[in-house]
N, C-alpha and C positions, 0 to 999 in steps of 0.2 A: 414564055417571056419571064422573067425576072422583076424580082419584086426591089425597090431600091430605097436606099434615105440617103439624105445630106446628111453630111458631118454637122450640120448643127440640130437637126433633130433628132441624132445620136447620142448627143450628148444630151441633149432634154432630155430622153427616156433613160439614158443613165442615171443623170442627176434626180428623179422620178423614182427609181427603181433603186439608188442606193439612199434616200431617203425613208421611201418605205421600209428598207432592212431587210424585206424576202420578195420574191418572184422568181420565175423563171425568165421570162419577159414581159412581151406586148402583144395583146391580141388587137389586129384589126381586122374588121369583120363588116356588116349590113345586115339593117333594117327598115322595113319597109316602113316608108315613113314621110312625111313634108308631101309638098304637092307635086312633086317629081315623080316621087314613088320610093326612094332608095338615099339612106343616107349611112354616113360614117360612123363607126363606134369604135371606140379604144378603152380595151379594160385590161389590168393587168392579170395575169394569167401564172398559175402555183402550179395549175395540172394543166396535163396534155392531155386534149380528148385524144380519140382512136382516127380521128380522120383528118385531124392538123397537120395540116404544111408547115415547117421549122425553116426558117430563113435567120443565119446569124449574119449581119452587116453591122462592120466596126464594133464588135463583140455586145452587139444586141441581137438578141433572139425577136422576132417577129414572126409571129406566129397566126396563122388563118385557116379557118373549116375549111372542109370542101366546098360545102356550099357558095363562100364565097369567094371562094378565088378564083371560080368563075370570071368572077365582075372583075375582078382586083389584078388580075394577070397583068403586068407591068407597069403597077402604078408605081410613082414616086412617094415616100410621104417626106415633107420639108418642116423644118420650122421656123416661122417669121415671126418678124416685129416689124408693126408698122405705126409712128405715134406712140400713140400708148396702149395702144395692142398688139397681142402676142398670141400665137398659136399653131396651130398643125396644120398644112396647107394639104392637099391630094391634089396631085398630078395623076388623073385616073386618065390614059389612053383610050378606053372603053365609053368613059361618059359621053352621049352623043349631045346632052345639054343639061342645066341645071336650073334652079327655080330660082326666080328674082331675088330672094335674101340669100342663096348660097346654103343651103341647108341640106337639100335633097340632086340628087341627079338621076337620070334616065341612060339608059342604055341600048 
């Protein structure tokens, strides 16, 4: 399965990432964490580990260990605004549920 983003949080991690002035891209990844067990992390990323999955969508690199692409094998990631919040959504197919505040998911 393939890894996907909307064109609007392609342009977030653009606008992200030419602010910064360097990176390669975006790692998303997991840590065990919240009362689900498993939650989201996005850090940007200079170097490639040895075991990175490179996914370039609308010429953003996304990039993920092995480890977790396990989990992550066809997520979507989006990015909304709702109100007056704004942020990264996962559309993870694998999540089988998630924890009351939306923090953490299971699998």
């Amino acid at each position: 399965m393939a890894i996907t983003m909307t064109p609007a949080a392609a342009e977030r991690v653009k606008s992200f990432l030419d602010s910064r002035g360097k990176g390669l891209g975006l790692r998303l990844g997991l840590k065990t964490s919240g009362c689900s067990g498993m939650a989201y992390v996005l850090e940007f990323v200079d170097e490639l580990n040895a075991d990175d999955e490179v996914f370039e969508i609308d010429e953003v690199k996304i990039i993920i260990d092995a480890k977790s692409f396990i989990y992550l094998q066809g997520i979507e990631l989006d990015f909304v605004k709702e109100g007056l919040n704004e942020g990264f959504k996962f559309n993870n197919p694998n999540a089988k549920g998630e924890c009351g505040c939306g923090e953490s998911f299971t699998v």
